[in-house]
C-alpha positions in Angstrom: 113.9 -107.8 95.6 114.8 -105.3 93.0 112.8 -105.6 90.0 113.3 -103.2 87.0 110.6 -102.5 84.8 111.3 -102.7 80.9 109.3 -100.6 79.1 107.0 -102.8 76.7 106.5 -101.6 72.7 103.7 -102.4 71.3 104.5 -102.4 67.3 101.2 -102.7 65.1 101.7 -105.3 62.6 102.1 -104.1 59.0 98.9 -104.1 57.3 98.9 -106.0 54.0 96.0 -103.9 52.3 98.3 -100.7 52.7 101.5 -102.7 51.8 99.5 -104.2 48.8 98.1 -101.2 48.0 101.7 -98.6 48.1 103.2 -101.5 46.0 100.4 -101.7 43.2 100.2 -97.9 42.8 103.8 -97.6 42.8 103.6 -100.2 39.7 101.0 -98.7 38.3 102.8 -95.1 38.9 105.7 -96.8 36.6 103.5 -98.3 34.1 101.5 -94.4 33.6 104.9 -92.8 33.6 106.4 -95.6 30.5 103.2 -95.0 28.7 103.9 -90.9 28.8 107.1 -91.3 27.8 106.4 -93.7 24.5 102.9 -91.1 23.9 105.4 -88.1 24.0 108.2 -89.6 21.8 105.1 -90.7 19.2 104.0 -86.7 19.4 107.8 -85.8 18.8 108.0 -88.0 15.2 104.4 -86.9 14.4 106.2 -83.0 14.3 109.3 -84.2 12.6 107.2 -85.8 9.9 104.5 -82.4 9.9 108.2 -80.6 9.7 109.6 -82.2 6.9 106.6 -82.8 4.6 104.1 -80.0 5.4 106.9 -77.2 6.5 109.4 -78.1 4.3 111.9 -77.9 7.5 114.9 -80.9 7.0 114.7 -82.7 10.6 115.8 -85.8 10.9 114.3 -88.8 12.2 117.0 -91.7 13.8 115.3 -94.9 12.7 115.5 -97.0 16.1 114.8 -100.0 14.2 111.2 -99.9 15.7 107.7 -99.8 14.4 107.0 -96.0 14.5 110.3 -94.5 13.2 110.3 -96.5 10.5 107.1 -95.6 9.8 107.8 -92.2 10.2 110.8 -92.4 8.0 109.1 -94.5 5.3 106.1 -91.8 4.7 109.2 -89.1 4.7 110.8 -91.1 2.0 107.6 -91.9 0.0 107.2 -88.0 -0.1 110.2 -87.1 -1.3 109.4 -89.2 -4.0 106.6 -88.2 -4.6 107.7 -84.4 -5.1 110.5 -85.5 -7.3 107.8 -86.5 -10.0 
């Protein structure tokens, strides 16, 4: 009788801490990075407004029809008023 061996694999099973765990920090990796990016556009139309009001510089603001540009471009605005008077 000629019997060949097969080798035998054992594979571990996956473990569903580490899954759990790569898949939550990637998330929360996404949700850090998201909140950077809306912190670092907040610190850009804090300068523009410093710019224009303080510094006298003429940047300008594109008003994305959300909370802090128009903000932003509202206190530019009521300034130039403001200095008209």
């Amino acid at each position: 009788m000629n019997k060949t061996h097969k080798p035998v694999f054992k594979i571990p099973k996956p473990d569903a801490n580490r899954i759990l765990n790569t898949a939550f920090g990637r998330g929360m990796a996404e949700v850090i990075a998201e909140k950077q990016a809306r912190i670092d556009r907040l610190e850009r139309l804090i300068w523009m407004v410093y710019e224009n009001v303080v510094r006298g510089v003429k940047t300008s603001i594109i008003d994305d029809n959300d909370v802090e540009s128009s903000l932003c471009v509202a206190i530019i605005a009521e300034v130039k008023q403001l200095k008209k008077k």
